[in-house]
C-alpha positions in Angstrom: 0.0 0.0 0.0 2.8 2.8 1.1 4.3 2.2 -2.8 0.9 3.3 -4.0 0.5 6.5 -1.8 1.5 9.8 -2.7 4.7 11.0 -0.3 2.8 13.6 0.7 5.0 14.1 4.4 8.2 12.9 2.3 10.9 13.7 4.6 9.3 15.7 7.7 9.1 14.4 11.2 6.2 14.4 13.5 5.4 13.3 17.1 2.1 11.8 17.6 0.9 11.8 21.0 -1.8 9.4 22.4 -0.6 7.3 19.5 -0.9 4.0 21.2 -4.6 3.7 19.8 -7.6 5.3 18.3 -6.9 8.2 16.2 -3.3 8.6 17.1 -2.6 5.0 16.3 -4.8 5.3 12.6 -2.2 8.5 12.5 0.9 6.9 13.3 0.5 4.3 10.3 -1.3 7.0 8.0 1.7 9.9 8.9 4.5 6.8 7.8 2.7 5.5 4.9 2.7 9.4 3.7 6.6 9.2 3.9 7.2 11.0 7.5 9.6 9.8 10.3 7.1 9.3 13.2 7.7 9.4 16.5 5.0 8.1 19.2 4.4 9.6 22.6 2.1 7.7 24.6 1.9 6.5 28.3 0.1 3.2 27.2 3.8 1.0 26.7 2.8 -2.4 24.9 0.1 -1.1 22.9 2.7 1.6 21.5 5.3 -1.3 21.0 3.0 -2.6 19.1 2.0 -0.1 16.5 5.7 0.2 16.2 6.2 -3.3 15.0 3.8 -2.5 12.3 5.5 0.4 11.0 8.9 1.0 9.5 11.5 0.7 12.4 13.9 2.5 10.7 11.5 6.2 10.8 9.2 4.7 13.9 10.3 5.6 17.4 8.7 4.9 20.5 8.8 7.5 23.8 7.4 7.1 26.7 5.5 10.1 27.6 2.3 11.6 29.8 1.4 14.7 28.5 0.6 16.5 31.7 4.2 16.4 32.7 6.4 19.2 31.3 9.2 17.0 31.4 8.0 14.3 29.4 7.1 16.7 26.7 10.3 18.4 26.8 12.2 15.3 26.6 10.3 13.7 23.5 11.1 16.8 22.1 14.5 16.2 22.6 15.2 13.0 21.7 13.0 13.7 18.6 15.8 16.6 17.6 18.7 15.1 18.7 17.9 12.0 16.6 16.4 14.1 13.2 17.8 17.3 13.4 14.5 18.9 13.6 10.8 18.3 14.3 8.1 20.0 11.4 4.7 17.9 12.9 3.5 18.4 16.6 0.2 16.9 16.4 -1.3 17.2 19.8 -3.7 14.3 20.3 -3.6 12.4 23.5 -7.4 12.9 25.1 -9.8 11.0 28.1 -13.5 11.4 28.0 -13.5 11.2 31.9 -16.5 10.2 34.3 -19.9 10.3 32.0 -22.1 12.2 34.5 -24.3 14.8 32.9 -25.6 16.2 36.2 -23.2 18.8 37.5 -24.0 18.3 40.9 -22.7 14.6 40.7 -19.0 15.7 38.5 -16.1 15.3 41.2 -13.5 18.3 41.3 -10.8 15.6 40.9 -12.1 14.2 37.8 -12.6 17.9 36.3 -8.9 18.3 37.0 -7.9 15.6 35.3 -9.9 15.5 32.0 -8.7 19.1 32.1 -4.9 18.3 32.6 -4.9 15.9 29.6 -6.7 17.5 27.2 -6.0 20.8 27.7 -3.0 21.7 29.9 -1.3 18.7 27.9 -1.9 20.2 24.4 -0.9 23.4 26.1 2.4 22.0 27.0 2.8 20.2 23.6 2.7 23.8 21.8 4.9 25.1 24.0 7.6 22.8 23.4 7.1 22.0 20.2 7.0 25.8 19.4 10.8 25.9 21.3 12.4 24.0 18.2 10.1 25.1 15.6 10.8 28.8 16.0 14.2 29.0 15.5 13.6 27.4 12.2 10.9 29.7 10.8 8.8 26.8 10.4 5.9 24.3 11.4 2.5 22.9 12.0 1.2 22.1 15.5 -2.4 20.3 14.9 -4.6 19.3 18.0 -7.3 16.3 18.1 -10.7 18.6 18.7 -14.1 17.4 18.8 -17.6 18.8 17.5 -18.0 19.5 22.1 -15.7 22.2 21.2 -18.0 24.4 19.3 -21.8 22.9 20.8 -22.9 21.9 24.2 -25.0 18.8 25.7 -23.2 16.1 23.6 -20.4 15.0 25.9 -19.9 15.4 30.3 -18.9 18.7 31.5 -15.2 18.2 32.2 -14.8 17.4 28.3 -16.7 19.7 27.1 -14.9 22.8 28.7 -11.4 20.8 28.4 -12.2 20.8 24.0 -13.4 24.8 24.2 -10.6 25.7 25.8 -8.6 23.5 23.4 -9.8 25.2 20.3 -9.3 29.0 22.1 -6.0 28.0 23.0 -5.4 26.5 19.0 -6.9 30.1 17.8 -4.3 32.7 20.0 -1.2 30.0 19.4 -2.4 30.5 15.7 -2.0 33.6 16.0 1.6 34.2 18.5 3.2 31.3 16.5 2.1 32.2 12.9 4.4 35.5 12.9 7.4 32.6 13.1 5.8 30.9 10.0 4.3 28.4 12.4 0.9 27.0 11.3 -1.6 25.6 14.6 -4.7 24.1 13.6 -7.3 21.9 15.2 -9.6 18.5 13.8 -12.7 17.9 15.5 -14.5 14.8 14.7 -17.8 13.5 15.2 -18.4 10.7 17.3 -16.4 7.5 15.9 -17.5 4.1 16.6 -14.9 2.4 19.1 -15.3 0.1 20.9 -14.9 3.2 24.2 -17.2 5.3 22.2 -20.0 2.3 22.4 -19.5 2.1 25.6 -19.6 5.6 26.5 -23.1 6.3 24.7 -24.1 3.1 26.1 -23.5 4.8 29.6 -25.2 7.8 28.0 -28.7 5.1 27.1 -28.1 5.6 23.6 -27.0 3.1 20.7 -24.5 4.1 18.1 -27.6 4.1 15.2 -29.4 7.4 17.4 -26.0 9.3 16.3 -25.6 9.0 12.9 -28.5 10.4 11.4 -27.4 13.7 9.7 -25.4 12.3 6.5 -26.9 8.7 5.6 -24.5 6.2 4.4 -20.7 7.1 5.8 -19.7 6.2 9.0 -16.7 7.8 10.9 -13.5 6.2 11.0 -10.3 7.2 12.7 -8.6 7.2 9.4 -11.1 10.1 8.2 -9.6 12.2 11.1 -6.3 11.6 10.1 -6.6 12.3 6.5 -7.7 15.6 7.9 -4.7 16.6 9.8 -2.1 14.9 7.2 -4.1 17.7 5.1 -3.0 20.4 7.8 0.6 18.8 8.4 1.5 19.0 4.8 2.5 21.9 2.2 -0.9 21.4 1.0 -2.2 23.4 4.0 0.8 26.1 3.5 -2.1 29.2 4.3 -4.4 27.3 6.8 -4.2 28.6 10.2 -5.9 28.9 13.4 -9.1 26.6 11.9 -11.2 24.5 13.4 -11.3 21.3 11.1 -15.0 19.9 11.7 -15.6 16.4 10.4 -19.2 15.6 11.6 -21.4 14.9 8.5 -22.8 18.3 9.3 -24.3 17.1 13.0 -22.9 20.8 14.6 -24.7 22.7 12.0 -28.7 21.0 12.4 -31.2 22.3 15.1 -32.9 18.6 15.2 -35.8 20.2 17.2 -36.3 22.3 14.9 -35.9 21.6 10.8 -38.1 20.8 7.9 -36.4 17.8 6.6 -37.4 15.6 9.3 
């Protein structure tokens, strides 16, 4: 397959965290198959091993990293430009869904915290360290894993929610501090995809994966949609995109259900 694909990422490097599964594992294959050196960032050990032994392990490396330590960040970082000479790709994935409780009065501070020190203080620190090797070189693109609970409300627990706005506000002023350094930061925000955690989630939520999928008949979201998406935004084909908000959701953010005429 990789003989047939376009090299669109021919010779750039990229770190990939949360790349252990999901949509940074679908990333990590997509980002090599493209032609980039990938490295993955991930707490989750064996499972990154693994995705490792299915890539090329000559431009796959694994580091061991949790995203809401500085440290970590820093040092994948450096191993990344002491081994390449450089890094061109932060993409900023590694997300939890937290506790599903939609009543407030049942969310635990501690959880809040959490959900909110992944998602966001995590991407937060990615961009910052990714943006201390990119600047000197004039060049980059930082892309963060969104979701459609950045832009709406009601769809996912509050901790989430807020942790995914403040993850595309953050995306929007790093746009715009980093672009002056010819730094691109954009965000993808997909639609519920059908995992085996997402099933489970909506099942906690009492709803079955057929009640979601009802605005655009026929497609169903896959992790590899996502990441076609930000191989769009970590390529030179994205050379004047920045500071967007990449929705992929069959156009569920943009239909008032309770309201519309083509029901």
């Amino acid at each position: 397959m990789a003989a047939h694909l376009p090299r669109r990422l021919e010779g750039k490097v990229a770190i990939i965290t949360g790349a252990a599964s999901g949509i940074g594992e679908a990333s990590a294959k997509l980002f090599s198959r493209y032609g980039s050196k990938v490295v993955i960032a991930d707490i989750q050990d064996d499972l990154a091993q693994n995705v490792c032994k299915d890539l090329d392990p000559s431009s796959t490396t694994f580091v061991h990293c949790d995203v809401t330590k500085e440290e970590d960040l820093e040092n994948v970082v450096n191993i990344v430009v002491d081994k390449y000479g450089k890094l061109d790709i932060m993409y900023n994935n590694a997300g939890i869904m937290g506790a599903v409780k939609s009543n407030i009065l049942e969310n635990e501070k501690s959880d809040f915290e959490k959900v909110i020190s992944t998602n966001l203080v995590g991407t937060f620190l990615g961009i910052k360290q990714a943006a201390r090797v990119m600047i000197p070189r004039g060049q980059g693109s930082i892309i963060t894993t969104g979701s459609v609970c950045a832009s709406i409300g009601g769809v996912c627990p509050h901790s989430y929610t807020s942790s995914k706005h403040g993850l595309l506000g953050l995306t929007r002023n790093a746009a715009i501090n980093l672009g002056r350094y010819g730094i691109r930061v954009n965000c993808v925000s997909p639609y519920v995809i059908r995992t085996t955690s997402a099933l489970d989630t909506l099942k906690k939520m009492g709803k079955e994966d057929s009640d979601v999928y009802s605005t655009l008949n026929g497609p169903t979201l896959t992790p590899y949609d996502v990441t076609e998406a930000a191989v769009f935004l970590a390529s030179d084909e994205s050379k004047y995109v920045n500071g967007q908000d990449f929705i992929i959701d069959g156009g569920f953010t943009i239909e008032n259900p309770g309201l519309s005429m083509f029901k």
